[in-house]
mmCIF file as Biopython writes it, N, C-alpha, C and O atoms, coordinates in Angstrom:
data_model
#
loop_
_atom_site.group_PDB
_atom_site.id
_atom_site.type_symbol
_atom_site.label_atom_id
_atom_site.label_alt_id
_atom_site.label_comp_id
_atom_site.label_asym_id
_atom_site.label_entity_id
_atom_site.label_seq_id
_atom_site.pdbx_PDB_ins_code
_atom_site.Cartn_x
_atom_site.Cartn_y
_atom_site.Cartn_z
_atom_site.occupancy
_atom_site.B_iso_or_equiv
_atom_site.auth_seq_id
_atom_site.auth_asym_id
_atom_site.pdbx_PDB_model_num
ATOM 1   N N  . UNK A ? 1  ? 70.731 216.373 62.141  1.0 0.0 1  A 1 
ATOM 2   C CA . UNK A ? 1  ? 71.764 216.974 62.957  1.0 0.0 1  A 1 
ATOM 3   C C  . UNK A ? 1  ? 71.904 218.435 62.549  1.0 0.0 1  A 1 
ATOM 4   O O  . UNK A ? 1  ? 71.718 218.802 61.389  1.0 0.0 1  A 1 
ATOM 5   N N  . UNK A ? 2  ? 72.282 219.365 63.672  1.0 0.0 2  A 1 
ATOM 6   C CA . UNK A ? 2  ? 71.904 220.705 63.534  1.0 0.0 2  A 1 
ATOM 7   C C  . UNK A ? 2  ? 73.222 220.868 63.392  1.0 0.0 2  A 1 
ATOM 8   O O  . UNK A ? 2  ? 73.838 219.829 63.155  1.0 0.0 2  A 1 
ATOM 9   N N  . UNK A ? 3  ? 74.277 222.544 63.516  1.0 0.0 3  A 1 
ATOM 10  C CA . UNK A ? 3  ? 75.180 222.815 63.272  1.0 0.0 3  A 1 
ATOM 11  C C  . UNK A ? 3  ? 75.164 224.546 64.139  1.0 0.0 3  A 1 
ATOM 12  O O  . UNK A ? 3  ? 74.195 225.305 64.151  1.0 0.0 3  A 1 
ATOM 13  N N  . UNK A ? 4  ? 76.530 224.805 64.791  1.0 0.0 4  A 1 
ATOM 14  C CA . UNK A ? 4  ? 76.246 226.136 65.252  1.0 0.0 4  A 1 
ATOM 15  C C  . UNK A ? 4  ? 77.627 226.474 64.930  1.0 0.0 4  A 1 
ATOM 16  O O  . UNK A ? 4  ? 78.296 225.546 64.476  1.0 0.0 4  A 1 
ATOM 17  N N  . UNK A ? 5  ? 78.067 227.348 65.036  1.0 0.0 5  A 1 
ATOM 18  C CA . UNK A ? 5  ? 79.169 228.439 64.859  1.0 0.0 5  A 1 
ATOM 19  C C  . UNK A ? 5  ? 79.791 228.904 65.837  1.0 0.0 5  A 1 
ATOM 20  O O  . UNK A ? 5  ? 79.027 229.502 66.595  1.0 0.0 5  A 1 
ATOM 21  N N  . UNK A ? 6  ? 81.122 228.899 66.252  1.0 0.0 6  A 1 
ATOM 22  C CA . UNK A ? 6  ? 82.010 229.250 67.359  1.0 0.0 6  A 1 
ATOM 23  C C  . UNK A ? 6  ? 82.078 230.933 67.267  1.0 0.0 6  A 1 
ATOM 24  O O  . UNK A ? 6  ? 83.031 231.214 66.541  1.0 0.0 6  A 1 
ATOM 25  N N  . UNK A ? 7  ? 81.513 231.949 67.668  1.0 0.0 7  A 1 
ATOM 26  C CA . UNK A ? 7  ? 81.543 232.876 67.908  1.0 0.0 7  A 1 
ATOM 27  C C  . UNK A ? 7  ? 82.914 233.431 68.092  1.0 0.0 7  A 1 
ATOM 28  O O  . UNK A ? 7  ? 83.815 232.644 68.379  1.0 0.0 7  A 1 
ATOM 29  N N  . UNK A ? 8  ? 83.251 235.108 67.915  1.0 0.0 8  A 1 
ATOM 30  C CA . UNK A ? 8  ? 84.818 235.631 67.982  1.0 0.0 8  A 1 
ATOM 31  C C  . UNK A ? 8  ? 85.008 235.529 69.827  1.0 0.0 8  A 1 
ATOM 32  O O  . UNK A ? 8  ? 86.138 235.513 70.314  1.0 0.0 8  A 1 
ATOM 33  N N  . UNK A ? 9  ? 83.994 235.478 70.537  1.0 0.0 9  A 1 
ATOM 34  C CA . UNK A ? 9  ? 83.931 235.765 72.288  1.0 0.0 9  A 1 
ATOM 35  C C  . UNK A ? 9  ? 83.953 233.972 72.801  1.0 0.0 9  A 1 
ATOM 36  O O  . UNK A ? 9  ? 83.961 233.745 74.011  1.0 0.0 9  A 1 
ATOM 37  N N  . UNK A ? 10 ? 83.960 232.865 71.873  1.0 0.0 10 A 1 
ATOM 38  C CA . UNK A ? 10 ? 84.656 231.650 71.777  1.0 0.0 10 A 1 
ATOM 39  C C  . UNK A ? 10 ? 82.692 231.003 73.119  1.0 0.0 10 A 1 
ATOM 40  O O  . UNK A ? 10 ? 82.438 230.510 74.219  1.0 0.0 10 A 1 
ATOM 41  N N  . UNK A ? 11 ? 81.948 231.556 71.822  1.0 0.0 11 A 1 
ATOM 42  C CA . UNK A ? 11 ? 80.737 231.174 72.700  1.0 0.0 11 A 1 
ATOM 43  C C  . UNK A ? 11 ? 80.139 230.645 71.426  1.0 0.0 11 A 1 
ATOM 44  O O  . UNK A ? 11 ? 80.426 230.985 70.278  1.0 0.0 11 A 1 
ATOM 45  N N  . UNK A ? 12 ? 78.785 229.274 72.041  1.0 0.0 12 A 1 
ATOM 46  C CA . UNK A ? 12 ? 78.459 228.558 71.238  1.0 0.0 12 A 1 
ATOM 47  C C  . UNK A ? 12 ? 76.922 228.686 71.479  1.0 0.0 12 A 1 
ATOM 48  O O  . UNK A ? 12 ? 76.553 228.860 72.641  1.0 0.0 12 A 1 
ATOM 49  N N  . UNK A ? 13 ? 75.643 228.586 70.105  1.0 0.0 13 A 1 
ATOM 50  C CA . UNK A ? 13 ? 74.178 229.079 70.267  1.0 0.0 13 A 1 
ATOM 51  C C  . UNK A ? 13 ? 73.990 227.965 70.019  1.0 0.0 13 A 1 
ATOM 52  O O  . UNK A ? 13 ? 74.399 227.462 68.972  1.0 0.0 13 A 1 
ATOM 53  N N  . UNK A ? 14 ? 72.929 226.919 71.462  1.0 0.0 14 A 1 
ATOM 54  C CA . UNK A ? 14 ? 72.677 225.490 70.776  1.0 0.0 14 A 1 
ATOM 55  C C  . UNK A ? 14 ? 71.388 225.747 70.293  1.0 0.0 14 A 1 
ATOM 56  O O  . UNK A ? 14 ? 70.661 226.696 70.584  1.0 0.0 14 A 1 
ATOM 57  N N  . UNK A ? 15 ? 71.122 224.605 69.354  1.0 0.0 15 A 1 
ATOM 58  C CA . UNK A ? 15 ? 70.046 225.054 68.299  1.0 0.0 15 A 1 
ATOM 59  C C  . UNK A ? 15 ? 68.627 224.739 69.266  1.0 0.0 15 A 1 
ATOM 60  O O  . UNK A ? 15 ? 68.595 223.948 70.208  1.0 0.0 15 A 1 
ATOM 61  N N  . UNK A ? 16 ? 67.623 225.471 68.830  1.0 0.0 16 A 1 
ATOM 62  C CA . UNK A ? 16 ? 66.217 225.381 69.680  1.0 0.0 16 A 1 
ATOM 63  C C  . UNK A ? 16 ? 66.159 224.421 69.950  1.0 0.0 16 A 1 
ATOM 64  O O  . UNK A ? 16 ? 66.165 224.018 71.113  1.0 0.0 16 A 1 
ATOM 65  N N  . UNK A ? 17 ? 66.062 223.540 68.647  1.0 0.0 17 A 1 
ATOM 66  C CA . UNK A ? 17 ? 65.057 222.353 68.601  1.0 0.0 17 A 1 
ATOM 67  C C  . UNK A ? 17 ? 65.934 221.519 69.742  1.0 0.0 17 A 1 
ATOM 68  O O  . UNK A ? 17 ? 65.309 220.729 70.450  1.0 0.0 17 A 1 
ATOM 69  N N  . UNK A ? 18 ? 67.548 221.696 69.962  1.0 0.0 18 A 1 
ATOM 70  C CA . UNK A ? 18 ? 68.268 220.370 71.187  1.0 0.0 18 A 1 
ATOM 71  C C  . UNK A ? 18 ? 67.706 221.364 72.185  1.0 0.0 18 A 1 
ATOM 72  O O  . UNK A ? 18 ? 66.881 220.733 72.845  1.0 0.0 18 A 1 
ATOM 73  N N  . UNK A ? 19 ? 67.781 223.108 72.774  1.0 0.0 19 A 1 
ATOM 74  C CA . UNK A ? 19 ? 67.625 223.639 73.744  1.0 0.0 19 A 1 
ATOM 75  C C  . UNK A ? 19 ? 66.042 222.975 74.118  1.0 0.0 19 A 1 
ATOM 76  O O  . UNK A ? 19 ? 66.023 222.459 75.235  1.0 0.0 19 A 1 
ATOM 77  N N  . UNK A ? 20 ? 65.117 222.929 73.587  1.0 0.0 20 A 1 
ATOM 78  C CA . UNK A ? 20 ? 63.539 222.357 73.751  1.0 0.0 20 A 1 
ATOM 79  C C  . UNK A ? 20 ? 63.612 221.046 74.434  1.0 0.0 20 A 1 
ATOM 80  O O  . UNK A ? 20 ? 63.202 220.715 75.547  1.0 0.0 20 A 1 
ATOM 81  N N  . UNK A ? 21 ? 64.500 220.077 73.105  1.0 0.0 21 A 1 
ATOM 82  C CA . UNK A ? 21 ? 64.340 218.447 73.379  1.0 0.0 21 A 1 
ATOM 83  C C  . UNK A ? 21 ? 64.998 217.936 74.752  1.0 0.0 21 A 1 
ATOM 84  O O  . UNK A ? 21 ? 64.735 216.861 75.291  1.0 0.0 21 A 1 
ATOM 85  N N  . UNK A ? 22 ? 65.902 218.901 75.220  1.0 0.0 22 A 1 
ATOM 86  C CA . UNK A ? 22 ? 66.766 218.441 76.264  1.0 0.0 22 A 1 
ATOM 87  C C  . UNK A ? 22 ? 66.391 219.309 77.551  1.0 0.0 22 A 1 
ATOM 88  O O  . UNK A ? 22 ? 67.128 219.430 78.530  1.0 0.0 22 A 1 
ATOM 89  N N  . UNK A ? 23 ? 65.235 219.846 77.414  1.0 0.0 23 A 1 
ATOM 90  C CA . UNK A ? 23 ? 64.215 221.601 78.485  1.0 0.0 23 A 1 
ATOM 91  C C  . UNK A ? 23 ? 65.969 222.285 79.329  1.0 0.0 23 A 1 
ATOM 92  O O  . UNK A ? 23 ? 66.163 222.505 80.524  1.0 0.0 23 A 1 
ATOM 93  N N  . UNK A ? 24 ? 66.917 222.446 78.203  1.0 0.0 24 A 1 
ATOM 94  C CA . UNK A ? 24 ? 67.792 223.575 79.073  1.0 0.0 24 A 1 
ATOM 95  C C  . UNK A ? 24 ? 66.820 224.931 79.274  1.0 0.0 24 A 1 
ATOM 96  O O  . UNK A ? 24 ? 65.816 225.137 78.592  1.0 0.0 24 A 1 
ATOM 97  N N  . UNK A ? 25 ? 67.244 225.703 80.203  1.0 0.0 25 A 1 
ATOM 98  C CA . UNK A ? 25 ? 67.104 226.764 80.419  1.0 0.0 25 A 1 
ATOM 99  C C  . UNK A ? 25 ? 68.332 227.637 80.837  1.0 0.0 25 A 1 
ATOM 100 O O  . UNK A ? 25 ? 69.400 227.346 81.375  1.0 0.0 25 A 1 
ATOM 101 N N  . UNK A ? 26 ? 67.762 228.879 80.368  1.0 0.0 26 A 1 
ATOM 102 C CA . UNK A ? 26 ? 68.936 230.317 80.608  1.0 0.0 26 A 1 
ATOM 103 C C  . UNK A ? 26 ? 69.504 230.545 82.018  1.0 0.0 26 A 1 
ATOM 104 O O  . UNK A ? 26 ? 69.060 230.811 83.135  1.0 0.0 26 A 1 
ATOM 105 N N  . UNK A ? 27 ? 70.943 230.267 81.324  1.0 0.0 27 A 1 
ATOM 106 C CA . UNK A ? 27 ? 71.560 230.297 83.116  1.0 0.0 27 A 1 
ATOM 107 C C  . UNK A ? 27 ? 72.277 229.169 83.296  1.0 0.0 27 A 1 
ATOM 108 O O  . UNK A ? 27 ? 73.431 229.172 83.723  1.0 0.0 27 A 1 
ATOM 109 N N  . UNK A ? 28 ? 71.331 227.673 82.834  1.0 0.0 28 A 1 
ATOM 110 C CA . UNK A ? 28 ? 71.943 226.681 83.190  1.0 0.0 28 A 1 
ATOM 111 C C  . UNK A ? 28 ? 73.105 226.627 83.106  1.0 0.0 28 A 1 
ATOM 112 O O  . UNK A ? 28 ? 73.724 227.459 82.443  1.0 0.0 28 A 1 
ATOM 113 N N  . UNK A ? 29 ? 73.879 225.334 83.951  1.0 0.0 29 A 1 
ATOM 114 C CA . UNK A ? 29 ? 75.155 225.258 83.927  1.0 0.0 29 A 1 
ATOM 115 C C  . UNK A ? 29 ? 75.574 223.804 83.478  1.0 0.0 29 A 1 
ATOM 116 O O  . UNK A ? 29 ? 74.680 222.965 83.595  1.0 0.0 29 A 1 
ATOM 117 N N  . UNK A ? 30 ? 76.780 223.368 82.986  1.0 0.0 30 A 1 
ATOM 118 C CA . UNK A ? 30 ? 77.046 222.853 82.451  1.0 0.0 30 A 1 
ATOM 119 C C  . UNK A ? 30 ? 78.592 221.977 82.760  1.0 0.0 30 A 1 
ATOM 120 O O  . UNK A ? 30 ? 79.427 222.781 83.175  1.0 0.0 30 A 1 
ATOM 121 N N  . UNK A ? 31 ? 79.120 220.622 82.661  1.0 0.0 31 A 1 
ATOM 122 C CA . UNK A ? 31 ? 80.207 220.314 82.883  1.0 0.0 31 A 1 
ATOM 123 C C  . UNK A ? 31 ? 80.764 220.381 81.771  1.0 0.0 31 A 1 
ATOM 124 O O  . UNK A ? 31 ? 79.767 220.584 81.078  1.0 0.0 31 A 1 
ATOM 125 N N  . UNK A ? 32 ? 82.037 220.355 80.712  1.0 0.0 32 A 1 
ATOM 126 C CA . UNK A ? 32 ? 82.161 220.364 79.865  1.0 0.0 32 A 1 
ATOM 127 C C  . UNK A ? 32 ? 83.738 219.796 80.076  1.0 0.0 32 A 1 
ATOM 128 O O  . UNK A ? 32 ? 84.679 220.148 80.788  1.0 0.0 32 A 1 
ATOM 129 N N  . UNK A ? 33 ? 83.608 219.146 79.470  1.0 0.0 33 A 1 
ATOM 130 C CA . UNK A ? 33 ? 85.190 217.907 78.984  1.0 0.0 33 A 1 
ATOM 131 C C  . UNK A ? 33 ? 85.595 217.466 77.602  1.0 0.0 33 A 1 
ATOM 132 O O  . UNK A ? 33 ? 84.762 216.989 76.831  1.0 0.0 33 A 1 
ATOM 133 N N  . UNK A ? 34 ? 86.630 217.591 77.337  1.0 0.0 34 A 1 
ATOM 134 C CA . UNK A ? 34 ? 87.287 217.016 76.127  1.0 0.0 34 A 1 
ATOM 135 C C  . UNK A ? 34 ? 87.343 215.069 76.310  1.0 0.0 34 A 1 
ATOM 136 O O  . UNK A ? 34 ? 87.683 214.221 77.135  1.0 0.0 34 A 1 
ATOM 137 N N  . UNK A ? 35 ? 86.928 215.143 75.331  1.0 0.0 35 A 1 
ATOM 138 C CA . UNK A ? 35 ? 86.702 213.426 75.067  1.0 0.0 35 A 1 
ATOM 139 C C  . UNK A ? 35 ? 87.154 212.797 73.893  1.0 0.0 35 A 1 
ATOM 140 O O  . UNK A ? 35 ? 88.012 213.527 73.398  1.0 0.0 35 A 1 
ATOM 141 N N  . UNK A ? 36 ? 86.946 211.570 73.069  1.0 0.0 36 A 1 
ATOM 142 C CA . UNK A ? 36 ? 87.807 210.729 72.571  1.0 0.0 36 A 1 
ATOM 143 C C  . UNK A ? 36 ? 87.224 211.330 71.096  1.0 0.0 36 A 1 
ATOM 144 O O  . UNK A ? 36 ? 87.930 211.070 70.123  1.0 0.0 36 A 1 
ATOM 145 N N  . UNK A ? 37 ? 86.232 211.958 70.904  1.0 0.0 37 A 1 
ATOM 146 C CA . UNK A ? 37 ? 85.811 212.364 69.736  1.0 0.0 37 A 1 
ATOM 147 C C  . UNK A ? 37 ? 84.755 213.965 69.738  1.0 0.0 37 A 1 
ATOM 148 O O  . UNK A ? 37 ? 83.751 214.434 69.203  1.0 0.0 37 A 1 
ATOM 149 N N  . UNK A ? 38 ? 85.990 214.369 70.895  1.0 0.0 38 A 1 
ATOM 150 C CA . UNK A ? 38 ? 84.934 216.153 70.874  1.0 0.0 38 A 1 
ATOM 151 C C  . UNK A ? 38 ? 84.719 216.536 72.104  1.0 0.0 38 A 1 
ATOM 152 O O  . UNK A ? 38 ? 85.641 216.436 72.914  1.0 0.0 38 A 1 
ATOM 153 N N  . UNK A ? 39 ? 83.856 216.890 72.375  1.0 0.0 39 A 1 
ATOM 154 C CA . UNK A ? 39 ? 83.646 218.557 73.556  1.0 0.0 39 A 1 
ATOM 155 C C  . UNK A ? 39 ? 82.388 217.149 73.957  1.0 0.0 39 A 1 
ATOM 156 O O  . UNK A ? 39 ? 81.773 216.708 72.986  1.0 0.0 39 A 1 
ATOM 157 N N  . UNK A ? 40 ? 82.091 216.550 75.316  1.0 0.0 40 A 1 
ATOM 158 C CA . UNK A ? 40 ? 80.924 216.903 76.043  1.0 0.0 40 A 1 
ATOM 159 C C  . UNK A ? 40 ? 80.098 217.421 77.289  1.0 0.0 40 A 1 
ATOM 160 O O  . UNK A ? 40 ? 80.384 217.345 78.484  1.0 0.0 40 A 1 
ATOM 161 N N  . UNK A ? 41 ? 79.061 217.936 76.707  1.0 0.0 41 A 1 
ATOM 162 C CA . UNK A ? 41 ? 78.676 218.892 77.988  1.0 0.0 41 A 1 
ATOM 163 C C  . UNK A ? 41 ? 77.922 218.053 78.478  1.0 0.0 41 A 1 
ATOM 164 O O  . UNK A ? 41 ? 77.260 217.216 77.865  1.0 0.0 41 A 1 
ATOM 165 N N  . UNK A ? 42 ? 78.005 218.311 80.163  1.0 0.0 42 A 1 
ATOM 166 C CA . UNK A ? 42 ? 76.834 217.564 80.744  1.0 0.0 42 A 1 
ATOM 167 C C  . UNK A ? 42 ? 76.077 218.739 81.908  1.0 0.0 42 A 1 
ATOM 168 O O  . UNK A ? 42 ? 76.453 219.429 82.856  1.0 0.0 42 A 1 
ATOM 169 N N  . UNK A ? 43 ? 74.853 218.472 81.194  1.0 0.0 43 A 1 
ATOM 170 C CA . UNK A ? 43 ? 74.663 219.475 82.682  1.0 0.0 43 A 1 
ATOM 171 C C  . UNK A ? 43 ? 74.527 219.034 83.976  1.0 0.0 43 A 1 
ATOM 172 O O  . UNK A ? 43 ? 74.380 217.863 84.325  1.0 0.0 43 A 1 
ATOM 173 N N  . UNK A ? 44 ? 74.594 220.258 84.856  1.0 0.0 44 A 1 
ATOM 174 C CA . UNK A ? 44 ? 74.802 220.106 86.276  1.0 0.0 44 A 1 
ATOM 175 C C  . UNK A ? 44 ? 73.609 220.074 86.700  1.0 0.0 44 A 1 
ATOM 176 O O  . UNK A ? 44 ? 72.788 220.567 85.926  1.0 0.0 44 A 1 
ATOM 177 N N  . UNK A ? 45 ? 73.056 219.495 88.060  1.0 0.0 45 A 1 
ATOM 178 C CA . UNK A ? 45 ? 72.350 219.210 88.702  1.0 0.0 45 A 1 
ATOM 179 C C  . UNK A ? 45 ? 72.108 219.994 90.146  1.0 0.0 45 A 1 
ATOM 180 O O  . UNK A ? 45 ? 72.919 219.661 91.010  1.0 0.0 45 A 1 
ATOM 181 N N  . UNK A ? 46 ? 71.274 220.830 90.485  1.0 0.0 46 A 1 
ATOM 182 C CA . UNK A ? 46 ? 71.383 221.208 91.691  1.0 0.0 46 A 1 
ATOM 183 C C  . UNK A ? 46 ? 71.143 220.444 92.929  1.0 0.0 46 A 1 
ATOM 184 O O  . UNK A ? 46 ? 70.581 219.368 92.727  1.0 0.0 46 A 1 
ATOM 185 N N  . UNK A ? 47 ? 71.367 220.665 93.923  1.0 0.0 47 A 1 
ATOM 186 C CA . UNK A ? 47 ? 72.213 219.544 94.952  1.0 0.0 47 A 1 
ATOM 187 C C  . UNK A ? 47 ? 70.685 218.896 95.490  1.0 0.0 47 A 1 
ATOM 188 O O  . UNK A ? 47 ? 70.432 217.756 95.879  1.0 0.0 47 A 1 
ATOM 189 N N  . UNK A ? 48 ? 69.556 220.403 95.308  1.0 0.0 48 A 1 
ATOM 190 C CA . UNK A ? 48 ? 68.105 219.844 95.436  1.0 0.0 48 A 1 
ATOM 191 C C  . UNK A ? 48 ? 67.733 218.702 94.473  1.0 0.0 48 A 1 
ATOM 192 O O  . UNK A ? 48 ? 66.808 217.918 94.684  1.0 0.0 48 A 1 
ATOM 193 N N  . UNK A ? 49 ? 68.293 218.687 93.726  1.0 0.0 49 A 1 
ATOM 194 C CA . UNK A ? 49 ? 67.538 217.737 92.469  1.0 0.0 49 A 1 
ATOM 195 C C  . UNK A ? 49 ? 67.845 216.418 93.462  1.0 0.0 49 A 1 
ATOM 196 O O  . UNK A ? 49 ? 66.931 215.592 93.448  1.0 0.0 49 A 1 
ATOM 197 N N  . UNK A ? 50 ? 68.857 216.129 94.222  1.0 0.0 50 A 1 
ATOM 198 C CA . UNK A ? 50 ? 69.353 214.815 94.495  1.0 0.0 50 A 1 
ATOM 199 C C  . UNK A ? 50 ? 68.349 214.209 95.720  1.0 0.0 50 A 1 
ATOM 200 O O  . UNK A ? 50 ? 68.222 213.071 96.171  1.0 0.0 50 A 1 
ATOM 201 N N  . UNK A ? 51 ? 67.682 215.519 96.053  1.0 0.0 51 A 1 
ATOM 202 C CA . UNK A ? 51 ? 66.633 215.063 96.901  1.0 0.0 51 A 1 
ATOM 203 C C  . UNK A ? 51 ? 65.882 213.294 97.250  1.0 0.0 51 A 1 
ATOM 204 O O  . UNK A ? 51 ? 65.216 212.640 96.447  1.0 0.0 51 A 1 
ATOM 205 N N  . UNK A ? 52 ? 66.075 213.090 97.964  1.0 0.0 52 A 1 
ATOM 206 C CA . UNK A ? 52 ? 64.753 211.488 98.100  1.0 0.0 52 A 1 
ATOM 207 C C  . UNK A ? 52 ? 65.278 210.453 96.598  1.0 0.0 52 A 1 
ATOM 208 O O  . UNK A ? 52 ? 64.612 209.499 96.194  1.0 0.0 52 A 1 
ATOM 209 N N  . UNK A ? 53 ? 66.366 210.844 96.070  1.0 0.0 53 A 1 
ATOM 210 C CA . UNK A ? 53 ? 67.153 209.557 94.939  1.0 0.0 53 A 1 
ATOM 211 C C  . UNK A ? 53 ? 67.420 208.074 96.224  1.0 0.0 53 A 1 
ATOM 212 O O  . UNK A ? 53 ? 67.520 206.986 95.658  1.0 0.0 53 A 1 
ATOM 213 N N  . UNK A ? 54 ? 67.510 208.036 97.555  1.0 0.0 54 A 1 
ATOM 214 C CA . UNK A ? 54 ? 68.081 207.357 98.058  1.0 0.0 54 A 1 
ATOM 215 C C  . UNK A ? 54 ? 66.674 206.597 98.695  1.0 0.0 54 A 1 
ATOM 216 O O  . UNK A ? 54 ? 66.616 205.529 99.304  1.0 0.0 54 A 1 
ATOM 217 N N  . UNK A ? 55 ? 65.977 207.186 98.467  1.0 0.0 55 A 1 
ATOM 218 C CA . UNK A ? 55 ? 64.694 206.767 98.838  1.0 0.0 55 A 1 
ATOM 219 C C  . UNK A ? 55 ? 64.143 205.228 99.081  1.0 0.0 55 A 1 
ATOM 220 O O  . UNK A ? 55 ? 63.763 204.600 98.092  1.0 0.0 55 A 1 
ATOM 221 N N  . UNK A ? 56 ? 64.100 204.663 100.290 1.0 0.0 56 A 1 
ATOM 222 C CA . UNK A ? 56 ? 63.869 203.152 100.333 1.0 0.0 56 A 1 
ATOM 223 C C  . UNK A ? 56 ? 65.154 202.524 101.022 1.0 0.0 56 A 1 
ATOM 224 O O  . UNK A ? 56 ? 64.929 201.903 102.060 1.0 0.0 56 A 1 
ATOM 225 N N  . UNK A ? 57 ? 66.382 202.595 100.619 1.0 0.0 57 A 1 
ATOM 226 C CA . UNK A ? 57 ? 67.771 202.454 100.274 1.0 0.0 57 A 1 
ATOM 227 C C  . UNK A ? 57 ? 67.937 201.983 101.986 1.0 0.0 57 A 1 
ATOM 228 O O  . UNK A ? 57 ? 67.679 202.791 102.878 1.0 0.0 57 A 1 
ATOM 229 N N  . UNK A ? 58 ? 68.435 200.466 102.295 1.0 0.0 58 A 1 
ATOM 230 C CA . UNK A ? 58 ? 68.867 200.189 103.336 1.0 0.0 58 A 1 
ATOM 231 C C  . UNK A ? 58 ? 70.121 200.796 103.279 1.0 0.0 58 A 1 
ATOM 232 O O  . UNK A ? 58 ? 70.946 200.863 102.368 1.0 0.0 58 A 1 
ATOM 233 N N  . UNK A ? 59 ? 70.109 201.444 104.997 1.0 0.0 59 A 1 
ATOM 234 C CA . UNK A ? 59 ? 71.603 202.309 105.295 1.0 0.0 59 A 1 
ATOM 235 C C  . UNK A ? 59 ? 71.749 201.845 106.396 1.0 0.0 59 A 1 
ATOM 236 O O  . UNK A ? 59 ? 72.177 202.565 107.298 1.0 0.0 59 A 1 
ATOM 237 N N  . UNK A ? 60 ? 71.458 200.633 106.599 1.0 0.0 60 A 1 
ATOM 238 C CA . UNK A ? 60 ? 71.998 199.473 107.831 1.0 0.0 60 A 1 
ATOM 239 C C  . UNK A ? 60 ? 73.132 199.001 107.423 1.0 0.0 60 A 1 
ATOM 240 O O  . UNK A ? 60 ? 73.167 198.306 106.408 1.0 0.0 60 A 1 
ATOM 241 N N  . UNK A ? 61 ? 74.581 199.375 108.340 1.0 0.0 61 A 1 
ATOM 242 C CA . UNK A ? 61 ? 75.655 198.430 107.546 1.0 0.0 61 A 1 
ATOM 243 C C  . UNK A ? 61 ? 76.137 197.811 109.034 1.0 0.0 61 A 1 
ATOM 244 O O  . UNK A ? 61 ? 77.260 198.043 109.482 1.0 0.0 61 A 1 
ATOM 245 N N  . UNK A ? 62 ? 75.377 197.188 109.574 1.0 0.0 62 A 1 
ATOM 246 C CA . UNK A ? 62 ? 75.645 196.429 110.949 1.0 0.0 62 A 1 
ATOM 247 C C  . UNK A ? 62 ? 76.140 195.362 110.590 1.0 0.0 62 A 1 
ATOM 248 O O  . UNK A ? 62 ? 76.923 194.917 111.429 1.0 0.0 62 A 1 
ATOM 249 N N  . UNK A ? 63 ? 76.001 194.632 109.524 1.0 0.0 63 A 1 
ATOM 250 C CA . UNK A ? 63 ? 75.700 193.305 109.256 1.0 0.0 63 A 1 
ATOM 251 C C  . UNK A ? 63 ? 77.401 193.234 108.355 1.0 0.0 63 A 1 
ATOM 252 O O  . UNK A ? 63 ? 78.198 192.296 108.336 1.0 0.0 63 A 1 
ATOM 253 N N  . UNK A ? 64 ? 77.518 194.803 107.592 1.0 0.0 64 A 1 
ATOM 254 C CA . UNK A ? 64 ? 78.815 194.704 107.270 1.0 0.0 64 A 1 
ATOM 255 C C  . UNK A ? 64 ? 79.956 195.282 107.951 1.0 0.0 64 A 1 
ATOM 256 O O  . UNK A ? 64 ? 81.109 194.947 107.679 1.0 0.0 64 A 1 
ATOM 257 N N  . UNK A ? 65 ? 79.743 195.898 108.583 1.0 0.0 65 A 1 
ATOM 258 C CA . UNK A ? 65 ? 81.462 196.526 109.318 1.0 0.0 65 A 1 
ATOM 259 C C  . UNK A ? 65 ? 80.605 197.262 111.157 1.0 0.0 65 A 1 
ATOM 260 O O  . UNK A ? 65 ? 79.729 198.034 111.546 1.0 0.0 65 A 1 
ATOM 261 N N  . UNK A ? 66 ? 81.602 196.368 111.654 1.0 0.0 66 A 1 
ATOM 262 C CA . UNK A ? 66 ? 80.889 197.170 113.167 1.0 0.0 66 A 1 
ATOM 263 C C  . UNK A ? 66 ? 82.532 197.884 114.004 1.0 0.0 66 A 1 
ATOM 264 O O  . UNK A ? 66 ? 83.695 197.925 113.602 1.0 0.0 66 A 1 
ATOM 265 N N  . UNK A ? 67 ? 81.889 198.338 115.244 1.0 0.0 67 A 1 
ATOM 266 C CA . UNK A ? 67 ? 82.796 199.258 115.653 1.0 0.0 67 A 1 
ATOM 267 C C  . UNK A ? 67 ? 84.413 198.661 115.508 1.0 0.0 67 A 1 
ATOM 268 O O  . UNK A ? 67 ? 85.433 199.231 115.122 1.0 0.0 67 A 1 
ATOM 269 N N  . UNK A ? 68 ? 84.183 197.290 115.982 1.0 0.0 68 A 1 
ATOM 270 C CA . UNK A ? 68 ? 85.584 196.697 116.432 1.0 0.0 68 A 1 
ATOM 271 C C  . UNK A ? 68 ? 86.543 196.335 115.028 1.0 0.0 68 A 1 
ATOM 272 O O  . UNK A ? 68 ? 87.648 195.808 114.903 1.0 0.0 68 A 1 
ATOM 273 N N  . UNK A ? 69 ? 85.727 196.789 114.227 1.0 0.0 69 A 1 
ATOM 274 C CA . UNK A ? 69 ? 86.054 196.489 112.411 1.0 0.0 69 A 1 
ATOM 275 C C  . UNK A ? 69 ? 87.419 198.171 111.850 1.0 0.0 69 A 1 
ATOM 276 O O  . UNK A ? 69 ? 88.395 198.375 111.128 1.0 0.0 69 A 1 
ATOM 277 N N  . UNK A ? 70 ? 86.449 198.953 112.887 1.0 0.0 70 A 1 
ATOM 278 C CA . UNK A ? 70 ? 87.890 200.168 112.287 1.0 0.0 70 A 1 
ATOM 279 C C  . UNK A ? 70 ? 88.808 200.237 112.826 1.0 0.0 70 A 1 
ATOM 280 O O  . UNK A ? 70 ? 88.934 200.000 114.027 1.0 0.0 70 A 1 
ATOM 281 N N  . UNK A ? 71 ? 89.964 200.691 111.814 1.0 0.0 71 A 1 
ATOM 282 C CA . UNK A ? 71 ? 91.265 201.137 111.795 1.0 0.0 71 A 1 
ATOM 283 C C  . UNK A ? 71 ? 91.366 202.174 112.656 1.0 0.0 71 A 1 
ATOM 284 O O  . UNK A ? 71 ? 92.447 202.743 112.811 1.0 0.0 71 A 1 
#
């Protein structure tokens, strides 16, 4: 386990070896939340990344809710 230092501009240098193991790159962005034991970041995803995830995915819902079904 590595260790970094809170800077006086309240900025943090993650160490190579996680920037490598995890391929961040400069720029990236990041979610960041307080949790039950610390700070976690998650990074963000661009909306392209979500591309073809649904891929295959029946989006027939005939069988579950039809017109005469809405409010």
């Amino acid at each position: 386990m590595e260790t970094t230092t809170l800077s006086t501009k309240y900025q943090l240098v993650l160490p190579k070896a996680l920037r490598e193991s995890m391929n961040f790159k400069p720029g990236q962005r990041f979610m960041v939340r307080a949790s039950e034991h610390g700070i976690e970041m998650l990074p963000c995803e661009p909306v392209s990344a979500l591309r073809g995830f649904l891929e295959g995915a029946d989006t027939c819902l005939d069988d579950i809710r039809t017109r005469d079904d809405r409010v």
